[in-house]
Each structure stands twice: as structure tokens, then as C-alpha cells.
C-alpha positions as CSV (number, residue, x, y, z in Angstrom):
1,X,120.6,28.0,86.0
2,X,121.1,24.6,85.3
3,X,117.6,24.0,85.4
4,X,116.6,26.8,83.1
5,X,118.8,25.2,80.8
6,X,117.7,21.9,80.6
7,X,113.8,23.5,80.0
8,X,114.7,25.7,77.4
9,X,116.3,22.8,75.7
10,X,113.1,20.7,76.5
11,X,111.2,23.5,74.7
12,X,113.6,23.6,71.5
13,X,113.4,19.6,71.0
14,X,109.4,19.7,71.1
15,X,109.6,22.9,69.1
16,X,111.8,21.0,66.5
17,X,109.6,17.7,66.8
18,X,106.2,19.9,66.1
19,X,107.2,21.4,63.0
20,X,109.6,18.5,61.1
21,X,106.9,16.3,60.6
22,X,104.7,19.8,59.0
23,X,107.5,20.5,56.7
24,X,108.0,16.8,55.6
25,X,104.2,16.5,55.1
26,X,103.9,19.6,53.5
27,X,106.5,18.5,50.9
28,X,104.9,15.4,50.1
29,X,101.4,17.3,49.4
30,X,103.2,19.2,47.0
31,X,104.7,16.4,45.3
32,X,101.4,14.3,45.2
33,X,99.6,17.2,44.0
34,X,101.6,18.2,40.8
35,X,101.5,14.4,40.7
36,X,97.6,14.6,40.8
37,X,97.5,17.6,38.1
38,X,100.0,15.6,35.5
39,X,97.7,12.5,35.9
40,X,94.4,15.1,35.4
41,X,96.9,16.8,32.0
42,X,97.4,13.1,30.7
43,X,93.6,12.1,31.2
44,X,92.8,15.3,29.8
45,X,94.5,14.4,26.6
46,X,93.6,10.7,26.3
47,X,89.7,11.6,26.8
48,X,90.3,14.0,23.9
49,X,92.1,11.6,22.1
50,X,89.5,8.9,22.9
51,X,86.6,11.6,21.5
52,X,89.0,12.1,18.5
53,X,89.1,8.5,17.6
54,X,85.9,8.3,18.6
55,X,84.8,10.9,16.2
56,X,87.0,9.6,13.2
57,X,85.4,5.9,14.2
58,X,81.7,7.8,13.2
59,X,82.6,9.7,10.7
60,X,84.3,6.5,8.8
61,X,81.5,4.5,9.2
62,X,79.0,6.7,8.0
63,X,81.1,7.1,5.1
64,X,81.2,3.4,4.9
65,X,77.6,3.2,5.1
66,X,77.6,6.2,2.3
67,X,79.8,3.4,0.2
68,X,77.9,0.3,0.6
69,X,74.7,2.1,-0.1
70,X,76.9,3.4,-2.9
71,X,77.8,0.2,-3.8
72,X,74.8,-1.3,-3.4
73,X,73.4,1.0,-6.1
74,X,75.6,0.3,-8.6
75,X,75.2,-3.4,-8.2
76,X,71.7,-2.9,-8.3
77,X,71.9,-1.3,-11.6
78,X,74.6,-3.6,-13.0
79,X,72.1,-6.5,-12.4
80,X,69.5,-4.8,-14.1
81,X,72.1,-4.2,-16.8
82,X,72.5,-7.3,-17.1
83,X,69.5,-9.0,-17.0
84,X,68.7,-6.8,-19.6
85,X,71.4,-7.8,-21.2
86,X,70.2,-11.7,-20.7
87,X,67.2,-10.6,-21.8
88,X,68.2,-9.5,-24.9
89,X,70.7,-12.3,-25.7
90,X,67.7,-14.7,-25.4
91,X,65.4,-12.5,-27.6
92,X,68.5,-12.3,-30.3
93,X,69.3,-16.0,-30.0
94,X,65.7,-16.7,-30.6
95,X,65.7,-14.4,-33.5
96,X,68.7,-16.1,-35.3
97,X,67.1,-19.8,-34.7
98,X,63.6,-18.4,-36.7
99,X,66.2,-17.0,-39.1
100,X,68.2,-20.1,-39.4
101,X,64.9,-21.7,-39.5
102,X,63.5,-19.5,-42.5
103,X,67.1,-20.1,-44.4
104,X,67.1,-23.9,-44.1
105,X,63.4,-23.7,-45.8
106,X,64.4,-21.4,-48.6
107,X,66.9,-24.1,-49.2
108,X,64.5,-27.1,-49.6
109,X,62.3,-24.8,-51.5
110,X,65.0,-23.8,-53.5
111,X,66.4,-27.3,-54.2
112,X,62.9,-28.5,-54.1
113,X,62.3,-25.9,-57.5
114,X,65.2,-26.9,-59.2
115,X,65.6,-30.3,-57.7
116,X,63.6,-33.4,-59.2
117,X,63.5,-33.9,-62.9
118,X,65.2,-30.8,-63.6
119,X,68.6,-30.1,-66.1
120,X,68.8,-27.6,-63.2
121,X,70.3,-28.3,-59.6
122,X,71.3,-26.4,-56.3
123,X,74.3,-27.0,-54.9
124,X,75.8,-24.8,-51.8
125,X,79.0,-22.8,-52.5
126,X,80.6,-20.3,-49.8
127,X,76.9,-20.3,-47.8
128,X,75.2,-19.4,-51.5
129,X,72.7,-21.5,-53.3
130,X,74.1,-22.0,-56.5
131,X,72.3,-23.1,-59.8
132,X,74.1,-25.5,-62.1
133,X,73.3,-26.3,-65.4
134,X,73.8,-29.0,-67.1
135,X,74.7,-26.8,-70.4
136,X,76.1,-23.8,-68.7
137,X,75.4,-20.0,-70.8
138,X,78.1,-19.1,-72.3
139,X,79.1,-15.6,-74.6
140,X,81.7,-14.3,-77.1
141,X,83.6,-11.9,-76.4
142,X,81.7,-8.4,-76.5
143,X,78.6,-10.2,-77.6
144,X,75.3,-10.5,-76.0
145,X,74.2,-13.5,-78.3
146,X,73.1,-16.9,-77.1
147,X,74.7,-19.6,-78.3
148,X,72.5,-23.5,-78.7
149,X,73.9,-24.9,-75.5
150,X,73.3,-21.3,-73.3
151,X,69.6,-21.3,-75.0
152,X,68.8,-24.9,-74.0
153,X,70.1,-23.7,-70.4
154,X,68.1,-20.9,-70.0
155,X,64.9,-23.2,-71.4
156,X,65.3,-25.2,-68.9
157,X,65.2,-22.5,-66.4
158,X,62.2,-21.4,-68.3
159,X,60.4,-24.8,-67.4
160,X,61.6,-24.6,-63.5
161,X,60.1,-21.1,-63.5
162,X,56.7,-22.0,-64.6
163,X,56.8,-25.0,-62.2
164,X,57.7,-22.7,-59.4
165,X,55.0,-19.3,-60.4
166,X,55.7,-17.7,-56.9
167,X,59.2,-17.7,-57.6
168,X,60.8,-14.1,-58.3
169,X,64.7,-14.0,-59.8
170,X,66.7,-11.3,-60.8
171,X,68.7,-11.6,-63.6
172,X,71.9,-10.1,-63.2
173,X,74.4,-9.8,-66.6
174,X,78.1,-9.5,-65.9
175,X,80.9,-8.4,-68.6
176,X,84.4,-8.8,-68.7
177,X,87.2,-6.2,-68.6
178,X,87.8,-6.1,-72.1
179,X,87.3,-1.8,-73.3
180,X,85.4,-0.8,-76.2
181,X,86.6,2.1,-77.9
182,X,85.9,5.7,-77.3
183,X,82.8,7.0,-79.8
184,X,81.7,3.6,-80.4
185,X,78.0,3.7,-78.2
186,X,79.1,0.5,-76.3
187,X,81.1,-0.3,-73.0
188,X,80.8,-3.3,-70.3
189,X,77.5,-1.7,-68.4
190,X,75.5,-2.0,-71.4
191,X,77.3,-5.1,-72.3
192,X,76.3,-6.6,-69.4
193,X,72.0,-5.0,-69.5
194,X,72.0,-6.5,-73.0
195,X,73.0,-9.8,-72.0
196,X,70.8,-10.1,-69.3
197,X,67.6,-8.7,-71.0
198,X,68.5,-11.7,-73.7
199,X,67.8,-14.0,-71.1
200,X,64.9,-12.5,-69.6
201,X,63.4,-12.0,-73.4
202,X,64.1,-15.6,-74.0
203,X,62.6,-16.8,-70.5
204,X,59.3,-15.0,-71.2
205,X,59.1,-16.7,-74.6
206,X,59.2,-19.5,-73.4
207,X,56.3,-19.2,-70.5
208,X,58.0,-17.2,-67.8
209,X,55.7,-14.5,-66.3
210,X,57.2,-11.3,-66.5
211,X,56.5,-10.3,-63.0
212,X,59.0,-13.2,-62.4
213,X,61.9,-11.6,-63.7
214,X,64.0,-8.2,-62.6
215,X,66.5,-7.3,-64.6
216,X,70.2,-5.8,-63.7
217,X,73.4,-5.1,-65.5
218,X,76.3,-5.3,-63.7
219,X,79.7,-4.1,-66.1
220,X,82.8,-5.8,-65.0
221,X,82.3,-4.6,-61.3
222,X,82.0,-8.5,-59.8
223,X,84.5,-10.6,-61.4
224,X,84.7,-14.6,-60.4
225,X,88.0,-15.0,-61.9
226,X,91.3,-13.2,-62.9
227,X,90.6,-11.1,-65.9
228,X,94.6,-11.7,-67.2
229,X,93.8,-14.9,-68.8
230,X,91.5,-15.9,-71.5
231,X,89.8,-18.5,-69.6
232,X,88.9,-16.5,-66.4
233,X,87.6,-13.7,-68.9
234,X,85.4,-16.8,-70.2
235,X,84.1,-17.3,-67.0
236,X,83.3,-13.4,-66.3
237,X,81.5,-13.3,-69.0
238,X,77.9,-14.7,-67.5
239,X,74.8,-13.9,-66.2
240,X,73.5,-14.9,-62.8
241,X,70.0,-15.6,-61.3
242,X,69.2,-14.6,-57.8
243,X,66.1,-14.9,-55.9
244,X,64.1,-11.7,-54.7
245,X,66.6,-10.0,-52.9
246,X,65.0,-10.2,-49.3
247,X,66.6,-13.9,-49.3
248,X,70.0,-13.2,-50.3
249,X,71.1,-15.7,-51.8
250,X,72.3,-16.5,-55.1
251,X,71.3,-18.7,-57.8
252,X,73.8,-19.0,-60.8
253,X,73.0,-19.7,-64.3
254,X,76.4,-20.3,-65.6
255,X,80.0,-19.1,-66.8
């Protein structure tokens, strides 16, 4: 019995040996295996994060390359802007020195007229060539008359003029504020035609051609001095000269 005993226990210990070690190994599969399947979840997710950065890396640089060619554009066409621009700044530079150019000779030729010899000479005033007599024209008040002094003045304007035949003038007639009144058939405008066709009637007599002359009235519209005092009504009381008006600039005869 004893020996039936000790075999059956023989047969229990190698029973108990065979299947530890295939529980314990079992076990272990298990664990490495979920193991395994997290580590396949997590490379799952970083290859779709990779392909999602991977995606958003493209997409940005072909929207970068969509903004530099962008870019690229525009600074093209802001360089043709401005060379354009260049362009045109040189050709308006240019322009003003051949105007400057014309302006400085339509001074000499201007002082040259009324220079040498002359009871007439140019100076500058404000950027305007202006005419200075030595006997400067003067008028009553509401009169159109020529005094002696104003008709030597305007004779010797007669004599610079037939020295000078290309030269055309307008002469302009000014008027001060002073009213004339109602019903009597006279006010500044006409004032101011009268006086300057007494000029231009005079200058002919004395050699002018008439194709010279152009004449223009212009009231009390362009006063050179206050008309509140007698003396500055004095002064507004004159008729100018100006060359043909493509120069621009002005020749004055006197107060």
C-alpha cells in the first residue's frame, strides 16, 4: 500500500510540474500580446498622425509656393510701376528744364526789348516781369484821359514796340472801386475798356502796329492796393501791359 502511495504521489508531482510552467507561459503570452496590440494601436495613430502632418506639411507649402508666386507677381508689377514711374519723372523733369529754359529766354528778350537805351526797364516782382517807367501813367478819378507825364510813358512804349515788331502785348485797363450812379451809361468795366483803348489809340499813333496790341478791360476786379485810401485807389487806377498770353507773364505800364 505503501508503495501505491508513494507512485500516485510521484504521478501528482509530475502532473503538477507539466502543467505550472503551461499556465505561467500561457499568462505571459497574454500579457505580451495585448502588449503587442497597444504598441500596433499607438503606431497606428502616430503613422496617421505622421500622414496628417505630412499632409498639412504639402498642403502649406504649396500654398507657400501659391504666395511667393503671388508675391512675386505683385513685385513684378510694382517694378514696372515704378519704373514707369522713373520713367516719367525723368521725362517731367526734362520737361520743366526746357521750360525753365524757354522762361529764362523770354526774360533776356524781354529785358533785352525794354533794356538798353530805353525810359522803359524790366525788373522781376513776385516771379513777374514787370515794366517800369520812368513817368509812370497815371488817371483822375473816373477819367480815362492821359495826362503829359502818362503820354510820354506810353511814347516811349510806343518806340520799344517798333524796336521789338514780333512783340505782341495786351493792354489790360483797370478801375478803382469808386460807383457811378445808376442811369448814368458809365461804371468801372467801361471805365477800365476806355482807358486801355486810350493807350492802344495812342501807341498806334505813334508807329505801333495794330496786330501788336489786344485790348482788355478789366473793372475793379484786380486791385494792387487797398481801395480805403486815396492813395491805393491812385494806384488802382492803371493800365497794364502783358505779353501774348502763352508766356504769362506780366509787363506793367504804371500806377
Amino acid at each position: 500500500m505503501s508503495m501505491n502511495f508513494s507512485l500516485k504521489m510521484l504521478a501528482l508531482f509530475l502532473v503538477t510540474a507539466l502543467v505550472l510552467p503551461s499556465c505561467v507561459s500561457k499568462k505571459k503570452f497574454t500579457q505580451l500580446q495585448d502588449e503587442k496590440n497597444a504598441l500596433a494601436s499607438t503606431l497606428a495613430e502616430s503613422q496617421q498622425k505622421v500622414k496628417m502632418l505630412e499632409d498639412k506639411v504639402t498642403s502649406l507649402e504649396s500654398e507657400m509656393e501659391a504666395e511667393k508666386a503671388r508675391l512675386n507677381g505683385e513685385i513684378a508689377g510694382i517694378r514696372k510701376d515704378l519704373d514707369a514711374a522713373k520713367a516719367d519723372l525723368a521725362s517731367a523733369k526734362k520737361n520743366l528744364e526746357a521750360k525753365e529754359a524757354q522762361i529764362a529766354q523770354i526774360k533776356k528778350d524781354v529785358k533785352d526789348a525794354f533794356g538798353m537805351g530805353s525810359d522803359v526797364a524790366v525788373t522781376e516782382q513776385n516771379g513777374d516781369m514787370v515794366v517800369t517807367l520812368e513817368n509812370p501813367v497815371q488817371y483822375r478819378s473816373g477819367s480815362a484821359r492821359l495826362n503829359r507825364q502818362s503820354r510820354k510813358a506810353v511814347e516811349s512804349l510806343a518806340t520799344t514796340l517798333k524796336n521789338n515788331p514780333n512783340m505782341r502785348v495786351l493792354i489790360e485797363g483797370h478801375a478803382d472801386s469808386s460807383k457811378y450812379p445808376a442811369g448814368s451809361g458809365m461804371d468801372n468795366w467801361q471805365l477800365s475798356v476806355n482807358r486801355a483803348m486810350v493807350v492802344v489809340k495812342r501807341l498806334i499813333r505813334n508807329g505801333v502796329k495794330p496786330e501788336q496790341l489786344i485790348v482788355a478791360g478789366r473793372g475793379d476786379t484786380s486791385p494792387i492796393a487797398p481801395n480805403d485810401t486815396r492813395d491805393g485807389k491812385a494806384q488802382n487806377r492803371r493800365t497794364v501791359a502783358k505779353p501774348e498770353p502763352k508766356t504769362g507773364k506780366i509787363l506793367n505800364i504804371g500806377n
